[in-house]
C-alpha positions as a printed Julia matrix, in Angstrom:
140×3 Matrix{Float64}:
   0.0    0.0     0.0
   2.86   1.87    0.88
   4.45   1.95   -2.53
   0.9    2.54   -4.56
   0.65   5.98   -2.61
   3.98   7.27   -3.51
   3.12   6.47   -7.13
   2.89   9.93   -9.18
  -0.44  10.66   -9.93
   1.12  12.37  -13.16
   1.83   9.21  -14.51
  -1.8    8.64  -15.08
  -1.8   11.64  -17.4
   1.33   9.77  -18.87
  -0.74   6.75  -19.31
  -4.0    8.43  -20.29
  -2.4    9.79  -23.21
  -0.46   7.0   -24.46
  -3.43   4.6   -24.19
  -4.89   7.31  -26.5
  -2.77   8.07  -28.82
  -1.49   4.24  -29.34
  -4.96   3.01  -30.29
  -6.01   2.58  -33.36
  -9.0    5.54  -33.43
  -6.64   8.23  -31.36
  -3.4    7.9   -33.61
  -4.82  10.55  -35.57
  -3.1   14.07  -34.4
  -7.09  15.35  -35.22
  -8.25  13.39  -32.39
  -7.18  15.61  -29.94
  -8.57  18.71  -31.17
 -12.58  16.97  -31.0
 -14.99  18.3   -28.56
 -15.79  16.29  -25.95
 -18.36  18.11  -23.96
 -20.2   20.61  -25.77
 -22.41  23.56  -23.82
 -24.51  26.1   -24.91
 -24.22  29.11  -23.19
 -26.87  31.48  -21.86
 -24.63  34.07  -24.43
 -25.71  32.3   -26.88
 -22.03  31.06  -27.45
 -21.05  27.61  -27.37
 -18.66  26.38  -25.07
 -16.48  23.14  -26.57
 -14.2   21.37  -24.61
 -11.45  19.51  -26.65
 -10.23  16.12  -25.8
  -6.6   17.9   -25.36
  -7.93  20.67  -23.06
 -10.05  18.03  -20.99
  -6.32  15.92  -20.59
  -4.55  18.99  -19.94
  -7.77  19.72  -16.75
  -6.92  16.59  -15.57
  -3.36  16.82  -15.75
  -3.54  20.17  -13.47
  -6.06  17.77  -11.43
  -3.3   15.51  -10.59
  -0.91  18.27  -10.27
  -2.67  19.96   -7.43
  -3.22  16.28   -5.51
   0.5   15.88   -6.05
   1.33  19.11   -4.24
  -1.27  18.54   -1.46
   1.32  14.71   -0.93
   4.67  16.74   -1.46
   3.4   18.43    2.06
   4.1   14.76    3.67
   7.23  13.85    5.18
   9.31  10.04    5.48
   9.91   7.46    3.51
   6.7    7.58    1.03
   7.55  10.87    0.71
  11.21  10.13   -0.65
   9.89   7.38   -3.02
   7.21   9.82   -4.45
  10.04  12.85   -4.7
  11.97   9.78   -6.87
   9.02   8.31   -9.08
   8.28  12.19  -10.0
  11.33  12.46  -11.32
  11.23   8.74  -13.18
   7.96  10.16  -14.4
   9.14  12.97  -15.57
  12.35  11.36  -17.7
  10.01   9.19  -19.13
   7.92  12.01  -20.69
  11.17  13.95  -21.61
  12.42  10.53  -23.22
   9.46   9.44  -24.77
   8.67  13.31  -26.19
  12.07  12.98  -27.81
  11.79   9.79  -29.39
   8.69   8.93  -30.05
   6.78  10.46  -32.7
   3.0   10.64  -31.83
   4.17  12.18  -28.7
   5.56  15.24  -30.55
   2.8   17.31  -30.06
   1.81  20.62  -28.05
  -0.19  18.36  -25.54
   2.46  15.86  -24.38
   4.49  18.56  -24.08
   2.05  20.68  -21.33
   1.84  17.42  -19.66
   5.56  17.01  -19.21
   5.61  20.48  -18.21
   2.62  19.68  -15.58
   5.5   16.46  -14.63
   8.05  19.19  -14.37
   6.23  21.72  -12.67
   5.75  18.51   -9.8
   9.14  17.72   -9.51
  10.1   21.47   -8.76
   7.54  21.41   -6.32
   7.88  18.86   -4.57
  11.54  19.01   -3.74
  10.79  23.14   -3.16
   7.78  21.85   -0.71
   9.81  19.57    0.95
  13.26  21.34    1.47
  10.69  24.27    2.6
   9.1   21.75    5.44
  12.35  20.28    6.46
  13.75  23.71    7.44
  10.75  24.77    9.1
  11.74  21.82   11.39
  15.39  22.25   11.8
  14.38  25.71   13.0
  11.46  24.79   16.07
  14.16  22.41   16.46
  17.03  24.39   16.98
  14.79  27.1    18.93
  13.31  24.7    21.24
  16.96  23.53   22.22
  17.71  26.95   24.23
């Protein structure tokens, strides 16, 4: 249980896309750019929300739960810290070499990986010297 809560939940985004993009329907760069929910608005406007936009949501979705679990501390914490950045080299490897992943989308989601990494070392280091300071003041 330990090890399934310091899995990234960016690599869902990671997976969500290559499931996606590998099939046979969603290897089609057009894919991404159908609506997926469609709303009219009480403008009179219509509100579309594209497949890639409704990833990208969910991507800052996972994002924001992975900053709310950078604020833990121990060992799960460490082993999350390390699977972001395993997460993260896969994107950067896999936006490099492979070819359906050359696109605007994969590349907002690796930033998104990014963007947790950063964090959650920043978070952590932030936490940790919170602590060495009530420490150090509570020895006088």
């Amino acid at each position: 249980m330990r090890l399934f809560s310091a899995l990234p939940f960016t690599l869902f985004s990671l997976l969500i896309y290559n499931a996606l993009a590998f099939t046979a329907g969603a290897g089609d760069p057009g894919f991404w750019a159908q609506p997926m929910i469609t709303i009219q608005m009480v403008s009179g406007a219509t509100f579309e929300l594209l497949a890639s936009d409704l990833l990208i949501t969910v991507g800052l979705l996972f994002l924001f739960i992975e900053i709310l679990k950078a604020t833990r501390i121990g060992t799960t914490a460490l082993l999350d810290h390390m699977f972001s950045v395993l997460v993260f080299v896969a994107y950067l490897v896999e936006f490099l070499v492979v070819q359906p992943a050359a696109t605007s989308l994969f590349f907002i989601l690796m930033a998104i990986s990014l963007i947790d990494v950063i964090a959650g070392f920043s978070i952590s280091i932030t936490g940790a010297r919170r602590d060495v300071s009530f420490g150090h003041g509570d020895m006088h």
